[in-house]
C-alpha positions in Angstrom: 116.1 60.7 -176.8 117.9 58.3 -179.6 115.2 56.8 -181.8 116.9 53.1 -180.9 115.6 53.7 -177.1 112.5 55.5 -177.7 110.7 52.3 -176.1 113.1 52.4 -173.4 112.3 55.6 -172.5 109.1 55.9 -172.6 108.5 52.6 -170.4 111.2 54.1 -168.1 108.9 57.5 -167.5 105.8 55.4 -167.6 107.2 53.8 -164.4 108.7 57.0 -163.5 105.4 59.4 -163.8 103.5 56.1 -161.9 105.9 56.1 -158.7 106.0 59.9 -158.0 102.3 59.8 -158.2 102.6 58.4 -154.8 105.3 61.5 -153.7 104.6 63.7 -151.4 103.3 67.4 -152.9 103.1 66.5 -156.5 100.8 69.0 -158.1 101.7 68.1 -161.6 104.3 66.0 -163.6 103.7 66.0 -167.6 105.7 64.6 -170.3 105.3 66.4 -173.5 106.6 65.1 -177.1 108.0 67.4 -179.8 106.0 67.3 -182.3 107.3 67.8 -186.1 106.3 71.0 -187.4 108.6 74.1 -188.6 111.9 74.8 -186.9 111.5 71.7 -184.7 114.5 70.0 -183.1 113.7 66.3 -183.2 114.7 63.9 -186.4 114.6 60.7 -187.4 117.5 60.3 -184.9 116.3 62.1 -182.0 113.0 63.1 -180.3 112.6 65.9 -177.8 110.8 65.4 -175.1 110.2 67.8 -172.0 109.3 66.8 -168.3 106.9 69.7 -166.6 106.9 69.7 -163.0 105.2 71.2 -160.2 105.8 70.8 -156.6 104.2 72.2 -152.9 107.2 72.5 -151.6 110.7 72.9 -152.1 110.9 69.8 -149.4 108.6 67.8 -151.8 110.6 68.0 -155.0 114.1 67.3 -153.0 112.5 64.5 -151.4 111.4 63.5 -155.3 114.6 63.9 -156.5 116.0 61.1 -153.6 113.1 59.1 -153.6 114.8 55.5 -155.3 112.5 56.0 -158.4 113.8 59.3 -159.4 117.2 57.7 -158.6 116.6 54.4 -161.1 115.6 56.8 -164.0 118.2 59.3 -163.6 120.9 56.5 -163.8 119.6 54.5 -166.9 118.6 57.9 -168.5 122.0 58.7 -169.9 122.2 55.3 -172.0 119.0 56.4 -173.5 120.4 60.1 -174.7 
């Protein structure tokens, strides 16, 4: 994620991890932050971030994926890369 849309970001997966608490078979949805130590990737320019999920069912994470809030993040998440 660039550094200019960190705030972006995070208030998109803030509205993001709220909306699919309400999905269907969500057993877990985590959003983790590189942090800086040895050999890491992020910079002053970039932060990695990693989005864990875990699902019931096949069914439940392909009903996620179409579900309009997944949609509205997965279009504006580009801008923010």
């Amino acid at each position: 994620v660039k550094s200019s849309a960190l705030a972006e970001f995070c208030e998109a997966c803030a509205a993001l991890l709220a909306a699919s608490g309400r999905d269907r078979g969500r057993l877990r949805m985590d959003l983790h932050r590189e942090l800086p130590w040895a050999s890491c990737l992020s910079n002053d320019d970039f932060s990695l971030f990693m989005l864990i999920q875990e699902w019931a069912r096949p069914e439940d994470l392909e009903a996620h994926v179409m579900a309009p809030h997944s949609q509205r993040f997965n279009m504006i998440l580009p801008r923010m890369l």
